[in-house]
C-alpha positions, 0 to 999 in steps of 0.5 A: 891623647886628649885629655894627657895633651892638653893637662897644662890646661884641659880641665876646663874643656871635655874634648879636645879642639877641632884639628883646625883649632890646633893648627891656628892655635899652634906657634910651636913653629916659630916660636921654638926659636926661644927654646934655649931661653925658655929653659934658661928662665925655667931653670932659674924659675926653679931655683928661685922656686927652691930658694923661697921653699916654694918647691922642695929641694929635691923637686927642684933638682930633678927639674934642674936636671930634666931641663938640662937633658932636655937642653942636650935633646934639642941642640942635638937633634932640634926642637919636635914641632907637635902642634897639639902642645902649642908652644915652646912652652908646653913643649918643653914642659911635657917632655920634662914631665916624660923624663921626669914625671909629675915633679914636672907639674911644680915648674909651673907654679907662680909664672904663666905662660904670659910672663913667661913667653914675654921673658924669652921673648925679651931675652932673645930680642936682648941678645939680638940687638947685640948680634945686630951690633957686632954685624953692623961693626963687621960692615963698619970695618969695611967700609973705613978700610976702604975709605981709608984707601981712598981719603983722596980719591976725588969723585962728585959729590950729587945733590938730586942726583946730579953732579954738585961739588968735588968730594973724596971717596973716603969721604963718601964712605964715611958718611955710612959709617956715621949713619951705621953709628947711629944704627949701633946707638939704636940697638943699644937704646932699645936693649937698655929699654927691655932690661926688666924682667917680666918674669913672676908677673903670672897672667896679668896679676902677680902672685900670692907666693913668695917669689923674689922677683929681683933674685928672677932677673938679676940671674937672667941679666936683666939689668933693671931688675923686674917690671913694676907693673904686672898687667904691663908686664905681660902685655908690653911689646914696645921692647919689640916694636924699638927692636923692629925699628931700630932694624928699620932704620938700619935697613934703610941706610943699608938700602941706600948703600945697596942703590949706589952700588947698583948706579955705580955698577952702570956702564953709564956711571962705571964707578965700580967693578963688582967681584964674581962673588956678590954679583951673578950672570943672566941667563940669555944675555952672556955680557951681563953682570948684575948686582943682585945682592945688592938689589936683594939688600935694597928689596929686604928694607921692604919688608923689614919696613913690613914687619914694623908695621905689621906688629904695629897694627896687632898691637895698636888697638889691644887692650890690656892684658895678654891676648892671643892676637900677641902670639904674631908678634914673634915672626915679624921680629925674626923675619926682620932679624933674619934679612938685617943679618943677610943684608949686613954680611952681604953688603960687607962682602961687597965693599970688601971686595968691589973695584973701584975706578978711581979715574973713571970718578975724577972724570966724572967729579971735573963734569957738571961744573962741579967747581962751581962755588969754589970760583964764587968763594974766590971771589968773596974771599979774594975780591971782596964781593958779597956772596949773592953778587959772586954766585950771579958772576959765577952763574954767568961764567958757567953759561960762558962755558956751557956755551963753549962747549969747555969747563970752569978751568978752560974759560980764557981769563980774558973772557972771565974778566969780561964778565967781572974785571975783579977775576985774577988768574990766580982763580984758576988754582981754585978751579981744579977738583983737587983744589976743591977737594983740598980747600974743604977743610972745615970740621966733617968737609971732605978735604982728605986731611979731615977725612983721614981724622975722622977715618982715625976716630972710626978706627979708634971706635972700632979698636982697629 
């Protein structure tokens, strides 16, 4: 079939490429993933083509119809991976001329396969940013339930991992929320971004047709109409590239979640008890539980943060227009994309179904000292000492107590007045954790009543 396989482009060459050329050459693979946008802008290709009396009438209808069989085939019985038709493009394009003969040859005229690979592409990447979305607002909901069932359960706040100061849980889980936010703000930036249509630029230089570029993108629901630029139209992956790291940066937050999961899932820290649904057993040792989804979640950053890099590099030194080095530019974005959905699905499995052991916190919050600078803000507020002076008086209260072997609240006021005179008793109802937790009431601290305001906000935003 040498010269019948390659007529979309053939006339050129006597002989077909070596088996190995096709197999290099071949993306049908991957790309066949774009099979439903790429019949999507081929059909709207045809009736702009019909519209502007570029094609006939019946011609147009024809294709119209064969792409909709052809639509029918595929989310049937999926999408025929031939590597001598190379792509989804020609894929598509010799099926249509087997149903419909040569009106088949009239879809092609005034688009390439340059402008119309970035069009899917950019489609597909629109629509993943939405789904991104929905799945990262799936988590969210998780997590300010579960927030909301523990705005006051007091746990340690960490700084270098070791115990700070007294914080709720609530608190602790709606710091995600905001890092998710930020995510959902990304998504929705980069999918602002790609809303022009490449769609009519050809194969770097426009056409001499008389296309209606404008009418192309307003039916594909690109926003911002078409490109302006026809060589940057078909060689920009920068709508990518934000998508990839937009995936990257929600990746990162989600892997941070996963490591405290997994800490707090130790014996050592025993904050959580993880549900026989997203941990698993070992294979010799019978006690184990292991908390391998999210262990995968936190190995899945790496390689989205992989797949950034990767399209990074292939692009950074190409000059323009389109070169072949741009068809890897597909299986980074949806390896990345594959590994957020799974990461985000699990993690909302685990914070909807993880025990928490609100006792085995508290213990751990009212260690360390972790009340601290509630005795120094005591003394600023109460005595009027200046901070740098009350944060020496307290660091000398902490050495008495690490010395006795007690806590803040245990120290005898006689022993903390022999340290500084201007200690009351009435200090020891700033030392508990509750007390801690409850006296930080400044805008975003973790006193439960503003924990609960900003669980109340979340809820709002979500349309709880």
């Amino acid at each position: 079939m040498a010269d019948d396989t390659h007529q979309m482009w053939g006339g050129r060459f006597s002989s077909k490429p070596a088996e190995l050329m096709q197999r290099i050459n071949a993306s049908i693979r991957f790309d066949k993933r774009l099979w439903r946008e790429d019949i999507a802008a081929s059909k709207v290709h045809a009736e702009m083509l019909r519209d502007q009396g570029i094609i006939a009438e019946t011609d147009a209808a024809v294709i119209l119809k064969g792409l909709d069989q052809i639509a029918e085939e595929y989310e049937r019985d999926g999408v025929p991976e031939r590597p001598e038709l190379e792509d989804i493009h020609m894929t598509v394009e010799s099926r249509l001329s087997e149903l419909i003969g040569d009106a088949a040859g009239r879809l092609h005229t005034a688009r390439s396969r340059n402008d119309q690979v970035a069009t899917d592409f950019k489609m597909w990447t629109s629509n993943a940013c939405d789904e991104a979305i929905e799945a990262i607002q799936q988590l969210e909901t998780a997590v300010v339930r579960r927030a909301e069932e523990h705005a006051e359960t007091v746990m340690p706040g960490f700084t270098h991992l070791q115990v700070a100061q007294p914080v709720t849980l609530g608190h602790h889980l709606m710091a995600y929320y905001e890092m998710l936010q930020r995510d959902i703000s990304r998504f929705i930036g980069a999918a602002v971004n790609m809303s022009q249509c490449p769609l009519g630029a050809a194969a770097l230089a426009g056409t001499g047709f008389p296309t209606d570029r404008e009418a192309t993108a307003k039916a594909l629901g690109f926003a911002n109409g078409p490109t302006s630029n026809s060589l940057d139209s078909v060689s920009d992956r920068d709508f990518a590239i934000e998508f990839l790291s937009a995936v990257a940066q929600c990746a990162l937050h989600l892997s941070r979640l996963a490591e405290e999961l997994i800490i707090w899932a130790s014996p050592q820290f025993g904050f959580v008890k993880l549900s026989d649904d997203y941990s698993t057993g070992s294979s010799i040792m019978p006690q184990k539980r292991n908390p391998d989804a999210a262990e995968l979640v936190r190995g899945h950053s790496g390689r989205i943060i992989g797949c950034l890099t990767s399209l990074m590099v292939t692009m950074k030194g190409l000059p323009l227009a389109y070169s072949k080095d741009m068809q890897d530019d597909k299986e980074p974005v949806f390896e990345a994309y594959d590994l957020l959905m799974l990461s985000l699905q699990a993690l909302a499995g685990m914070i909807e179904t993880v025990t928490f052991v609100p006792e085995r916190m508290r213990e751990a919050a009212a260690s360390g000292y972790s009340t601290a600078t509630d005795l120094a803000d005591w003394l600023v507020r109460e005595a009027d000492v200046p901070f740098r002076e009350a944060h020496h008086i307290t660091g000398r209260a902490v050495k008495l107590a690490e010395e006795r072997g007690c806590q803040l609240n245990e120290v005898p006021l006689d022993a903390l007045q022999a340290i500084d005179s201007r200690i009351e008793s009435r200090v020891f109802d700033v030392l508990s954790v509750e007390a801690s937790v409850r006296s930080r009431t400044s805008y975003g601290g973790t006193a439960p009543d503003r924990v609960r305001e900003q669980i109340a906000k979340a809820k709002e935003e979500l349309g709880l």
